[in-house]
C-alpha positions in Angstrom: -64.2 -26.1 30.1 -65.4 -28.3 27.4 -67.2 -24.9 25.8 -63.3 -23.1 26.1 -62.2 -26.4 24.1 -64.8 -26.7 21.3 -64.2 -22.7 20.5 -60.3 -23.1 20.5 -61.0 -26.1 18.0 -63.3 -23.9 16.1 -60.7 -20.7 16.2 -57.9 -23.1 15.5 -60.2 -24.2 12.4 -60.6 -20.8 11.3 -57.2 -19.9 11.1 -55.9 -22.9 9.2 -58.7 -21.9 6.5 -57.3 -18.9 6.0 -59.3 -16.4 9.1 -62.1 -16.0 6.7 -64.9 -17.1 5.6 -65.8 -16.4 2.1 -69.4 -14.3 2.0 -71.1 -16.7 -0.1 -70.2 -19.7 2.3 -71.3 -17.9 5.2 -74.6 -17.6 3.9 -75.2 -21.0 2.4 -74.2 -22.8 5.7 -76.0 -22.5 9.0 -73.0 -23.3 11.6 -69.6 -22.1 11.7 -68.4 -25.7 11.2 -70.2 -26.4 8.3 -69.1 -22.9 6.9 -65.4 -24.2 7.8 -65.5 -27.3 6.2 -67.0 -25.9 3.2 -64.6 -23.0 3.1 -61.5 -25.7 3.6 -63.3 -27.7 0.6 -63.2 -23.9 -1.5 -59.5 -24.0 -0.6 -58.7 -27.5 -1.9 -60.6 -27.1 -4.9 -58.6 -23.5 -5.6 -55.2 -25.7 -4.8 -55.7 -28.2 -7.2 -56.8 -25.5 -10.3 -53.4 -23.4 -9.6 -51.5 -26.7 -9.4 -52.7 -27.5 -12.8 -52.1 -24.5 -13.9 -48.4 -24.7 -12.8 -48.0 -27.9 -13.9 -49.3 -26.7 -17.6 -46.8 -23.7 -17.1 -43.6 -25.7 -16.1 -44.7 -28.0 -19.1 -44.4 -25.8 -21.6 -41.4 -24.1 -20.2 -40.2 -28.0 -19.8 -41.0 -28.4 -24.1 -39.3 -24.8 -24.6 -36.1 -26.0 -23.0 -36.2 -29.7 -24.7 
């Protein structure tokens, strides 16, 4: 039972990062939660360079309309 739980976790894991794993993550880390965190980490790190970028976008849409 405890196995079922752990690899629902993991599954559940897996599909809030996406369902993938990105190829160079899945060879740098040895077990599927490490790749996990790591690929959630990728994930933030992509987040917060598109919200700057959107940011920098509505800015100078902001200046145009000012």
């Amino acid at each position: 039972m405890l196995t079922a739980t752990i690899e629902d976790n993991l599954s559940r894991a897996l599909e809030l990062v996406g369902g993938s794993i990105d190829p160079e993550i899945a060879e740098s880390y040895p077990s599927l939660e490490a790749r996990i965190l790591a690929q959630a980490l990728e994930n933030v790190e992509l987040a917060e360079c598109r919200l700057r970028e959107i940011q920098k976008l509505v800015g100078e849409i902001s200046d145009v309309l000012v």
